[in-house]
TIGUKOL-997022 format. One record per residue (C-alpha): residue in three letters; x, y negated, z. Coordinates in pm, whole numbers, plus 50000, padded with zeros to 5 digits. Last residue first. Layout:
BEGIN
ALAXYZ ...
END
This chain:
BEGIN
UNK458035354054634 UNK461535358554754 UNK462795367354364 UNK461845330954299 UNK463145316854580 UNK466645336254540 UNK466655322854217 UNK466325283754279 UNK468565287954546 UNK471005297054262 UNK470825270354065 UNK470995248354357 UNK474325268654452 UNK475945262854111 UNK474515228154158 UNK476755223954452 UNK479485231154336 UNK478965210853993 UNK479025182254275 UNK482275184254338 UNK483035148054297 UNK480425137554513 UNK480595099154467 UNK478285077554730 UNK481845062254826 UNK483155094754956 UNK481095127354998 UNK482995158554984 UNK482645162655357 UNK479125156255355 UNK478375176255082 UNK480235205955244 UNK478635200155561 UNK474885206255400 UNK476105229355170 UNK477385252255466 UNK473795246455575 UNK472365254755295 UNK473945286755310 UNK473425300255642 UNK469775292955571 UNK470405314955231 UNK471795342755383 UNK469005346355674 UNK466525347755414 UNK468385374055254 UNK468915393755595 UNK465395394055650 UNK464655406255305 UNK466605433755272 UNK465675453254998 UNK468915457054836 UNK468175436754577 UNK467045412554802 UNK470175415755038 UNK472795411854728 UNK470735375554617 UNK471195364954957 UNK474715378154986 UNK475255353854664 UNK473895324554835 UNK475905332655125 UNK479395331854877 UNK477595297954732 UNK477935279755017 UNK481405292655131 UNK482175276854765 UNK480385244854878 UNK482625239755127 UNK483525245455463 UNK487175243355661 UNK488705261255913 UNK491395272055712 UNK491145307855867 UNK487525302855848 UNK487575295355438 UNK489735325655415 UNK487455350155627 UNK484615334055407 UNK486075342155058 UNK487045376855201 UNK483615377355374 UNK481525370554965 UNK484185398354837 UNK482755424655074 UNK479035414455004 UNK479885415654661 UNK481335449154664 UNK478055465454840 UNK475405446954600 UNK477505464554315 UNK475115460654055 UNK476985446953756 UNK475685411353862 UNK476395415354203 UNK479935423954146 UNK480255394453907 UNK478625373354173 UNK481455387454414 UNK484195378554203 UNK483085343154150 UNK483245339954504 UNK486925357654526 UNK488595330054233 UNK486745304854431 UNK488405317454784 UNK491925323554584 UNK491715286054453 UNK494935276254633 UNK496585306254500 UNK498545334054699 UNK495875361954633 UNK495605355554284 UNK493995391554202 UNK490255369254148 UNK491215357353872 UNK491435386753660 UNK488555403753841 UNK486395373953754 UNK488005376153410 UNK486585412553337 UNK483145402353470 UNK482825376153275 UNK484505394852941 UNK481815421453010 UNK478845394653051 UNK479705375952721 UNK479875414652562 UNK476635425952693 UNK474845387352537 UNK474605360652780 UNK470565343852875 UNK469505369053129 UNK473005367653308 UNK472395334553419 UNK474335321253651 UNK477075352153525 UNK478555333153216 UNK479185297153436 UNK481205321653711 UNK483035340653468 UNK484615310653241 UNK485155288053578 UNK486815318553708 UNK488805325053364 UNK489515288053381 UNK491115286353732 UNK492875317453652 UNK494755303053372 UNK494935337053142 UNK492035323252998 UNK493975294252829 UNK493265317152468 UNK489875322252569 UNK488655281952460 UNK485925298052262 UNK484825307152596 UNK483935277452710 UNK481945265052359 UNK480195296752403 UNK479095286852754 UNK478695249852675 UNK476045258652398 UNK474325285352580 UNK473785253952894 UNK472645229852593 UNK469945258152524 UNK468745266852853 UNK467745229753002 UNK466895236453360 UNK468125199253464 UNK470355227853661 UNK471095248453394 UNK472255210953163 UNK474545206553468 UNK476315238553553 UNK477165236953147 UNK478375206053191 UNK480645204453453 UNK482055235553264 UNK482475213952965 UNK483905187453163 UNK486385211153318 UNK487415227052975 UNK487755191852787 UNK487395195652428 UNK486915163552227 UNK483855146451977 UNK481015166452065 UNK482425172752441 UNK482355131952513 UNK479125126852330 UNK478035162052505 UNK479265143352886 UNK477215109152794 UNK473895132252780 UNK475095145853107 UNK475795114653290 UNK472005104053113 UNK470505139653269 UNK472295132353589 UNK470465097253617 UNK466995113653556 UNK467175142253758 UNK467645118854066 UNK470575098554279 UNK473405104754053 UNK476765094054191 UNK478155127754068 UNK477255125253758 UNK479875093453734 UNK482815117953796 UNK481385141953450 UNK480785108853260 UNK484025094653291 UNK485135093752951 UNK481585083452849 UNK481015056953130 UNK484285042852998 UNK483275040552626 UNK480115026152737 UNK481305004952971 UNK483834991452776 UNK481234982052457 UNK479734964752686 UNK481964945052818 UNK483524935752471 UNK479794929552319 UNK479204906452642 UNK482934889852571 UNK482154886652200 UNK479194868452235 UNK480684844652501 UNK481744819452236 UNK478404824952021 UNK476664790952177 UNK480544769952110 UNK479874777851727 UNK476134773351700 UNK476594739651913 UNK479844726151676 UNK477434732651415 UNK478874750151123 UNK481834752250973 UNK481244773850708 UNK484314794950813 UNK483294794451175 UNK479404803851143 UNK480854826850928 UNK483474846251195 UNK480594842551454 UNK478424863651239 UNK480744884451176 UNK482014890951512 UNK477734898251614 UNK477564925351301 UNK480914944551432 UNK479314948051816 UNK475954957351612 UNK478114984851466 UNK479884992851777 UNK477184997251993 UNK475415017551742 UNK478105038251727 UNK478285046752098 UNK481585045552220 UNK484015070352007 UNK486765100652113 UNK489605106551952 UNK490355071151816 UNK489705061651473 UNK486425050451515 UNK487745029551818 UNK490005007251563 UNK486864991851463 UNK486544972551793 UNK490134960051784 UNK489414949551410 UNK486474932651487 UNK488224917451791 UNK490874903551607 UNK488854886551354 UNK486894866751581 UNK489554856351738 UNK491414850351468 UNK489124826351354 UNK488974807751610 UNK492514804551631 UNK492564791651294 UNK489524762451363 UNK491654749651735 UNK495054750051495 UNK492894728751195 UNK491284704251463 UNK494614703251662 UNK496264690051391 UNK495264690051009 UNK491964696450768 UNK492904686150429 UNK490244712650287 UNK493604731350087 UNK494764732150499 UNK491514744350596 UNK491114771850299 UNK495294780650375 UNK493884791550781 UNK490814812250635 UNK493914831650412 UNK496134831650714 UNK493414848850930 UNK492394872350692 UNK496304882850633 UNK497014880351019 UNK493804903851070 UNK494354928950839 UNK497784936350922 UNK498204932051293 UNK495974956951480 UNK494104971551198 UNK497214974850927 UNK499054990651225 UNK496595011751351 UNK496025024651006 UNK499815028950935 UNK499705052751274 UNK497045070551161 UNK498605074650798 UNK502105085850945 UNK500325112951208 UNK498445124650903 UNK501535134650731 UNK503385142351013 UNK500875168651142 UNK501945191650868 UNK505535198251003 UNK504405200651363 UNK502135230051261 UNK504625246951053 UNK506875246451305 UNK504345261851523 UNK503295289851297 UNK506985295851202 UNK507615305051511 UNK504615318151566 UNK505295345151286 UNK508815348951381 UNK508195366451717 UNK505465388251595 UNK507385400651344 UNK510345410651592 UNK507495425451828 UNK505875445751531 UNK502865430851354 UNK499295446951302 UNK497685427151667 UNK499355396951527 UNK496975394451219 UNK494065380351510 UNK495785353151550 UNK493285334751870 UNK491765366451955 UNK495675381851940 UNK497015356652143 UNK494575353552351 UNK495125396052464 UNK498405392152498 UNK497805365452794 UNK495565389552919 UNK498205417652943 UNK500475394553037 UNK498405384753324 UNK497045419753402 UNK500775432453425 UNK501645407553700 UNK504365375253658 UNK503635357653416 UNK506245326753395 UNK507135328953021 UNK503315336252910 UNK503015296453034 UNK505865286952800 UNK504215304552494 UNK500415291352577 UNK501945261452581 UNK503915260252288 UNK500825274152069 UNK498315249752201 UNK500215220952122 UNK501685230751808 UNK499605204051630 UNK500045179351887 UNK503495171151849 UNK503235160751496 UNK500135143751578 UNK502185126351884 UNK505455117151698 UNK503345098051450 UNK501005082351707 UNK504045071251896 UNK506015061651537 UNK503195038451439 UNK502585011251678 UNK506205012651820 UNK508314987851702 UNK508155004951306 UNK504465001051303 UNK504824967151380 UNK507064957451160 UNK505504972150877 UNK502314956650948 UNK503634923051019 UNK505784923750700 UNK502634936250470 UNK500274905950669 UNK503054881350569 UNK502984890950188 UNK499504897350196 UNK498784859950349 UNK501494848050146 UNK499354858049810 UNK496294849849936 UNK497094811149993 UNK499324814449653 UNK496194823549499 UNK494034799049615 UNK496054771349527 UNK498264745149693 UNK499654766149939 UNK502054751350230 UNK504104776650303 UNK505554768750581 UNK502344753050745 UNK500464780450586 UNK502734809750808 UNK502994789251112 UNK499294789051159 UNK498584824251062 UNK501754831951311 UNK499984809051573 UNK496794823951540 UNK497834863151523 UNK500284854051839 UNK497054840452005 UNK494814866551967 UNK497574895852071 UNK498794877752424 UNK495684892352545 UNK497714926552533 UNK500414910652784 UNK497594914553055 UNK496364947252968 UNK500414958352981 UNK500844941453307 UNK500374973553555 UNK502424991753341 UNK505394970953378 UNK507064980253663 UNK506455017453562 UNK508715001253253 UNK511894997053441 UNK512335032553579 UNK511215043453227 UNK514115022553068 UNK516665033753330 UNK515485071653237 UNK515665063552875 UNK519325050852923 UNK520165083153203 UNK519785105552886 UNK518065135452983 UNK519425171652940 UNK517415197953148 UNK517595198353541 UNK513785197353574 UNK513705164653698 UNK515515152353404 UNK513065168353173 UNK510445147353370 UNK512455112653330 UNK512805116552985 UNK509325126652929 UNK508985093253127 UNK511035071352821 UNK508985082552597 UNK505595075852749 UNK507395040352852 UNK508645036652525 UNK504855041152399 UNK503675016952623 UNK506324987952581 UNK505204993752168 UNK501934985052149 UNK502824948352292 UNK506474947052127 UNK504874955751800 UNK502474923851853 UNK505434899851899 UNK507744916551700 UNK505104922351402 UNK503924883451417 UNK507454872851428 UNK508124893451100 UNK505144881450918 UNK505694848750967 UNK509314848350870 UNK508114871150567 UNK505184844650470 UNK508094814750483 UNK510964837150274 UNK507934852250003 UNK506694817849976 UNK509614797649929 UNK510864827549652 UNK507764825149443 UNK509164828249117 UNK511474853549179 UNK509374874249424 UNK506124871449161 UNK508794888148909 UNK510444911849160 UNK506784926849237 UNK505474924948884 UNK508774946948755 UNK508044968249064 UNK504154972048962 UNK505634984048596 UNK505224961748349 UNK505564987948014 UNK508264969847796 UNK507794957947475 UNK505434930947604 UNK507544919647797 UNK506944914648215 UNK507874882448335 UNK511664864448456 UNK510924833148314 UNK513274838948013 UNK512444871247889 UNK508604856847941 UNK510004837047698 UNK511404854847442 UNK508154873947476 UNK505944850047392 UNK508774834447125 UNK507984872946962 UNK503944875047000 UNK504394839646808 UNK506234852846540 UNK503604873246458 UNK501804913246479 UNK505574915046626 UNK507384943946456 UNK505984982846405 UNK503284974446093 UNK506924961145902 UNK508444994945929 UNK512304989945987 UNK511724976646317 UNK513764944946315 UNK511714925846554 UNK510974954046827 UNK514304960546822 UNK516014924546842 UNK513204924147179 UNK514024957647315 UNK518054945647291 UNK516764914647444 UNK515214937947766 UNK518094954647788 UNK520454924647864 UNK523724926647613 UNK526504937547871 UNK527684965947615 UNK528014940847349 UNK528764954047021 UNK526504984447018 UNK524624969547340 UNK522554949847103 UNK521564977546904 UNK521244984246538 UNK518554990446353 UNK519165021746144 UNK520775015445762 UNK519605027845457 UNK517764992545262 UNK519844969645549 UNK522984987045469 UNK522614989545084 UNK522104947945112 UNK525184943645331 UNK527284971245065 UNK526194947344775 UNK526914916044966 UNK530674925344958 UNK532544935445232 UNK529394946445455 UNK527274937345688 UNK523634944745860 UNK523164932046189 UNK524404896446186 UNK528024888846396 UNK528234871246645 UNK526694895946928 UNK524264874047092 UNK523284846346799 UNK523634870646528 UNK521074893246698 UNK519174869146789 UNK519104855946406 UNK518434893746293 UNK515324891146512 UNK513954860946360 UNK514694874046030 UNK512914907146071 UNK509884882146255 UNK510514864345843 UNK510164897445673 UNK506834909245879 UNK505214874745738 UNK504414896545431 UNK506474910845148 UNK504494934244879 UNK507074926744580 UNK509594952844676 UNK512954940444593 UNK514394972144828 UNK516594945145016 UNK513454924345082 UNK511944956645199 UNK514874964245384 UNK514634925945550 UNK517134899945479 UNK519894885645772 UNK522684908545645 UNK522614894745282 UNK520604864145214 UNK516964861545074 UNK515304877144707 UNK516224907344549 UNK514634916644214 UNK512914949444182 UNK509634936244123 UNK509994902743983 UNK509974873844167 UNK507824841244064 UNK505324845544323 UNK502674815144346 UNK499724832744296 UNK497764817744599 UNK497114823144955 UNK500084838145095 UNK502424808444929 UNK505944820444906 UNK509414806044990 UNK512824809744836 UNK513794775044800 UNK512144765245151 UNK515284753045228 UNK514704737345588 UNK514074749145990 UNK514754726546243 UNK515744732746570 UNK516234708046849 UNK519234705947013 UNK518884662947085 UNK521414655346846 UNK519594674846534 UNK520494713046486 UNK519704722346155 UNK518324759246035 UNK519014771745690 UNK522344782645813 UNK521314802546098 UNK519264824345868 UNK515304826145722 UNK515244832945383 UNK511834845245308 UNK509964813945398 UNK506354826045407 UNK503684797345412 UNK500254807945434 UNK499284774445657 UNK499064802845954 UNK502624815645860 UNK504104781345870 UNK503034775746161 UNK504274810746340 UNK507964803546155 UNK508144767346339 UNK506924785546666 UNK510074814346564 UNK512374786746572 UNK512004772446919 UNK511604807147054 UNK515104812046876 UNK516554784347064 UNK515034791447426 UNK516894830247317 UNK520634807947202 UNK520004787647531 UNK519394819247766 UNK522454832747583 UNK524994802047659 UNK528554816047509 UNK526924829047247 UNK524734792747188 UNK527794774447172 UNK530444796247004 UNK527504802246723 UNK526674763846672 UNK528074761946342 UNK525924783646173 UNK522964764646353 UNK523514737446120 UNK524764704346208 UNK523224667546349 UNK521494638846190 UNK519094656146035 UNK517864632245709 UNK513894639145664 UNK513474651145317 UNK512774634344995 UNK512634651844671 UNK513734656244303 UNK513144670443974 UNK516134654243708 UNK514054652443406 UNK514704614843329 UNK513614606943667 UNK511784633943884 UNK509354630244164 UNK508414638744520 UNK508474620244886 UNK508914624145275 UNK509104663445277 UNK508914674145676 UNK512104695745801 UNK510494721246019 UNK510614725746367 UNK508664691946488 UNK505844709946231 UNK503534695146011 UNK503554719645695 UNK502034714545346 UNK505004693045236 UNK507514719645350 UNK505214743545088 UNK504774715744823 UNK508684711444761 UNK509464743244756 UNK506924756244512 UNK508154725644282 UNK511724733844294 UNK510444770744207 UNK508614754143911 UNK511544740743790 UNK513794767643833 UNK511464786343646 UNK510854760843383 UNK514834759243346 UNK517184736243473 UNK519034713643168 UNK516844678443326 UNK519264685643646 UNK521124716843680 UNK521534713844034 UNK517964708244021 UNK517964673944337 UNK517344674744705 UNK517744637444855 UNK518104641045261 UNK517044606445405 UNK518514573945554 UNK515824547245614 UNK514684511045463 UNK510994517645395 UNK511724506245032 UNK515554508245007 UNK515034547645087 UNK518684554745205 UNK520404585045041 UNK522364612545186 UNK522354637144856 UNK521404679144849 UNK522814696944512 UNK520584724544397 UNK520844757444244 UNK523984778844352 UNK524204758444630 UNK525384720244712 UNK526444697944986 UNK525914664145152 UNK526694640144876 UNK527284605544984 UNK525194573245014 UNK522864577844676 UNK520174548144721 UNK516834553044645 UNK513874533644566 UNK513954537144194 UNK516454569144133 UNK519924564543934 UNK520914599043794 UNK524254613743969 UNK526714623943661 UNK525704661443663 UNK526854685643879 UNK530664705043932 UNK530644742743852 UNK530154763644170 UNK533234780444337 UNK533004762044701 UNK536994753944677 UNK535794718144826 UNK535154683244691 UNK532374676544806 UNK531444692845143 UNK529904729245148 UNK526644732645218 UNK524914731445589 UNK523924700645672 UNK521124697045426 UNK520134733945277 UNK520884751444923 UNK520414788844886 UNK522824813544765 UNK525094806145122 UNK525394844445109 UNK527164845244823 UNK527054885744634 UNK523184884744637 UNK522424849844526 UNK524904858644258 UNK522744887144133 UNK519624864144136 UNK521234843943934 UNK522244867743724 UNK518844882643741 UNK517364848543635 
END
């Protein structure tokens, strides 16, 4: 047996298979059989080929009348009880197996002593003579191999292990299909049916595995997955993966040797099949396929263009995959998707051009560089701004038709495809329309925004002219940087640099995400919704008019959700509760409409969304314009709602007017606390102080009420009111010297008021005008003659007073809307005082 075995070793065609031995007659170096024995039943056609221990026969079976595969002892009745009984083992393991892959046994016997059996005749060749073939064709040789390696994964569950798995032990019939034979060598898992020896090698040279090499006795269905993968191997590069010039050097090759690679001999060899012929020819059994199946899994998911399991699936791997496989889809939801984003892009996009394109226009004015393109486009686009609203209703129907468009194209069968063009169109229509102008506005505008304070506050400074302005202007800077006050001038200059180009740096990032948001809100979200409710219609057989009337429907409602959501992210909100019962009534409309529900419910909710629209409009508007609306107020009661829509405004943005508004406001409705608030909130806005309309506006809302300001709050007052009140040539000089002249009175200088009260006058008269700032100059002299003890002359002050208010309201009045009517509650406020210091 160990020459035999020894032989086996230096011949790799040791074991006998049909198709694949030598034909008689040939140099094949065995000794010639026995005289051919005669066999009841059979018919000896030719002799097929022989190995070092059997001889294989084409024979017909007279009895059934068919051609088989005769194996017969090449030794005959002289073979030995071990070849004897390892003819048997053969024979009973391809019996025990059922298997289009594997040659089926047909029949068993022996005549005389000659052991032989049946086998199913193939037709066709081995696969040892298919290499040009299946290496010219690699997708074929890797279909192949899967092919194979299901045979191997049968035989393995019926505890069959072949141990000599190579291209010549599998046939090739005339349709390509594999089929594996010689089963010479084979082992039975679940029995004592090993004949080997430890230390004996057992299999063929170059296609064994190192612990078949090694003759270790411990071989498990690990040896035929190594065989599997030396077959690729073969099958790719030609040649098998261990060799040598004799089969001694093959075999001490496999035993030392590293696994080779694919790319060794054929540097185009796909990467994934070189992972593959790894993974399977791991030189520690535990490290292959758990089974030949986990290998044809992956040979063809190699194949289809799927993640393998040797190779981590990576969400770009998953991405190309579903885009290979779904390639209709992808092309008809893109389309979609892309006419969607144009259409709605366009929308969002005409008025941030024309924002763009009027900067343009303004630096032009100025005499800086322009170009004359963006100031053609913003000449254009004023035309236009009148229709944006109007193309903006154009949003509904371009979601409906693209949803529309989108499942026609595609056409989904299942749910999954449905969803899977929806996300695929929505992503496109997203993308697009940030890119048109949905995005890049609110992009360029955080980033802008950032530094906003900064850069003006550094171009105003520019144009100071008087020592007390720069001096003030210094003065922000430093409250508002405090460190700056410790820097030299060079230092000083560099730090807000870098300040404000830090600034616009860092308001990218959330400038990017806000504008993706608005995106996803405005196009993404509801196209992909829309298109998914669209593909349950279509999957419902619902067609026509009945399934386009049903998706725009839809989109309406889902539109508007989103629209109505979008507010949150907005600067300033409507009234939550609005907006979440707003959100509540869309969804309810949105389910009536996917369950398809009475055509009454439906048609009852259609003006739902307009009332929640409206309303929500008002409120938002009424908030913005709060400050304007309080001056429409008839009583208490409507001011105190204008002002309670005011601190919604002021809680959520900073608006210096509107904040001064209502301060006046909240002292008037003689609330104390909410007019504090305002106050600090004013004057944590210092750094814009240098403005002298909002150092008066700071000064005058500080000194109403003294009483209620801390000694710093009153010093800054006072120290602004003289600020402002040095802008002789300004439009506002008569404000800036009335708020002058209450700080006077306020630190006691009845005397200086008095003056400042007839230079405000003297200037009103020269412009022959009154208003309520004459008004509240005689209110002030009021308040300067009490203190002063005059009495006669205070009530004389006030008369003169109210009726400068008198005209001033009536001037000011125009449509039932005072606009200036914090004016005249600066002089209420301070009526009220001169009453109560009267008494």
């Amino acid at each position: 047996m160990a020459d035999e075995n020894s032989k086996e070793i230096e011949d790799d065609q040791a074991t006998i298979l049909p198709g694949a031995i030598p034909k008689p007659g040939s140099d094949t170096g065995k000794p010639p059989s026995i005289a051919v024995p005669s066999i009841d039943n059979y018919e000896i056609l030719d002799e097929l080929g022989r190995g070092g221990m059997g001889v294989v026969y084409k024979a017909r079976d007279t009895k059934l009348d068919r051609v088989v595969a005769l194996k017969m002892i090449l030794g005959g009745k002289f073979a030995s009880d071990e070849e004897i009984q390892r003819f048997r083992i053969e024979g009973e393991s391809a019996a025990r197996l059922d298997h289009p892959g594997i040659v089926p046994i047909y029949d068993t016997g022996q005549v005389d002593g000659n052991h032989f059996f049946a086998m199913k005749f193939i037709g066709g060749s081995s696969l040892l003579d298919k290499l040009d073939e299946y290496q010219s064709d690699r997708r074929a040789g890797c279909e192949l191999i899967a092919k194979i390696a299901d045979a191997v994964q049968h035989a393995h569950q019926r505890a069959v292990l072949h141990r000599d798995l190579k291209p010549a032990n599998v046939l090739i019939d005339s349709d390509g299909q594999p089929a594996i034979t010689d089963f010479g060598l084979a082992k039975r898992t679940d029995g004592d049916s090993e004949l080997t020896q430890t230390g004996l090698v057992m299999g063929t040279p170059g296609f064994m595995s190192p612990e078949q090499a090694a003759g270790r006795k411990d071989v498990t269905t690990s040896a035929d997955i190594f065989s599997l993968g030396a077959m690729l191997y073969w099958i790719i590069t030609g040649e098998p993966p261990f060799k040598g010039e004799t089969g001694i050097q093959a075999v001490m090759k496999t035993i030392e040797g590293d696994t080779p690679s694919l790319r060794l001999l054929v540097p185009d060899a796909n990467s994934d099949l070189d992972l593959i012929c790894q993974k399977a020819m791991h030189r520690d059994p535990l490290q292959r396929y758990s089974s030949a199946a986990a290998m044809a899994d992956d040979l063809r998911a190699w194949l289809d263009g799927e993640p393998l399991s040797v190779r981590r699936a990576t969400a770009m791997n998953m991405a190309s995959v579903w885009v290979r496989k779904n390639l209709r889809t992808v092309l008809a939801a893109c389309a979609t998707g892309l006419l969607c984003g144009l259409i709605v892009g366009g929308i969002l996009g005409v008025a941030e051009l024309r924002n763009a394109a009027e900067e343009e226009y303004r630096a032009q004015q100025l005499g800086g560089e322009s170009s004359s393109t963006w100031v053609s486009i913003f000449i254009g686009l004023r035309q236009l701004s009148s229709q944006w609203f109007l193309l903006s209703y154009l949003m509904v129907p371009a979601v409906a038709l693209c949803a529309f468009l989108c499942v026609r194209w595609v056409r989904p069968k299942t749910r999954e495809a449905n969803i899977a063009a929806a996300v695929t169109c929505g992503i496109v229509a997203s993308a697009v329309t940030f890119l048109l102008g949905g995005g890049w506005g609110i992009v360029s505008s955080a980033s802008v925004d950032r530094g906003f304070r900064d850069i003006e506050l550094l171009s105003s400074v520019a144009w100071l002219e008087s020592e007390s302005e720069r001096k003030l202007a210094r003065r922000a800077f430093v409250q508002r940087y405090p460190g700056l006050e410790e820097m030299g001038a060079a230092d000083r200059q560099l730090a807000i640099r870098r300040k404000i180009m830090h600034d616009q740096k860092t308001g990218l990032t959330p400038g990017i995400w806000m504008g993706v948001c608005v995106a996803i809100l405005f196009t993404g979200l509801p196209l992909t919704l829309t298109s998914v409710l669209s593909g349950m219609l279509w999957r419902q057989g619902i067609r026509g008019w009945q399934w386009f009337g049903c998706t725009w429907e839809r989109a309406a409602y889902l539109l508007l959700f989103f629209l109505v959501l979008s507010f949150l992210l907005r600067p300033v909100w409507p009234s939550i509760w609005l907006v979440v019962a707003s959100l509540a009534m869309f969804l309810l409309g949105l389910f009536l409409a996917v369950r398809m529900s009475s055509w009454y419910l439906r048609v009852g909710m259609v003006p739902v969304p307009f009332i929640c629209m409206a309303l929500i409009g008002s409120d938002y508007q009424g908030m913005l314009h709060s400050v304007w609306n309080a001056g429409r107020a008839g009583d208490e009661v409507e001011l105190r709602q204008q002002m309670e829509n005011s601190d919604r405004l002021l809680a959520q943005t900073e608006r210096s007017y509107d904040r001064y508004a209502a301060a006046i406001g909240w002292l008037y409705l003689g609330d104390e606390d909410r007019y504090q608030h305002h106050c600090d909130k004013l004057r944590s806005s210092f750094e814009f102080a240098y403005r002298p309309e909002i150092a008066s506006r700071i000064a005058k809302v500080s000194l109403l009420r003294p009483d209620l300001q801390t000694e710093d709050n009153l010093d800054l007052a006072e120290e602004l009111a003289e600020y402002a009140s040095g802008f002789e040539s300004s439009d506002l000089a008569n404000q800036f010297r009335s708020t002058r002249a209450l700080a006077e009175l306020r630190r006691g200088n009845y005397k200086s008021a008095l003056e400042w009260n007839q230079k405000c006058r003297a200037l009103r008269a020269d412009q022959k005008e009154y208003d309520y700032t004459v008004a509240t100059s005689h209110a002030v002299d009021a308040l300067a003659h009490v203190r002063l003890g005059e009495t006669d002359l205070a009530r004389a002050s006030l008369e003169l007073g109210r009726k400068a208010w008198q005209v001033a309201r009536q001037d000011t009045m125009q449509d039932g809307v005072d606009e200036r009517w914090p004016d005249w509650a600066t002089f209420q406020v301070l009526e009220k005082e001169i009453l109560k210091e009267l008494q």
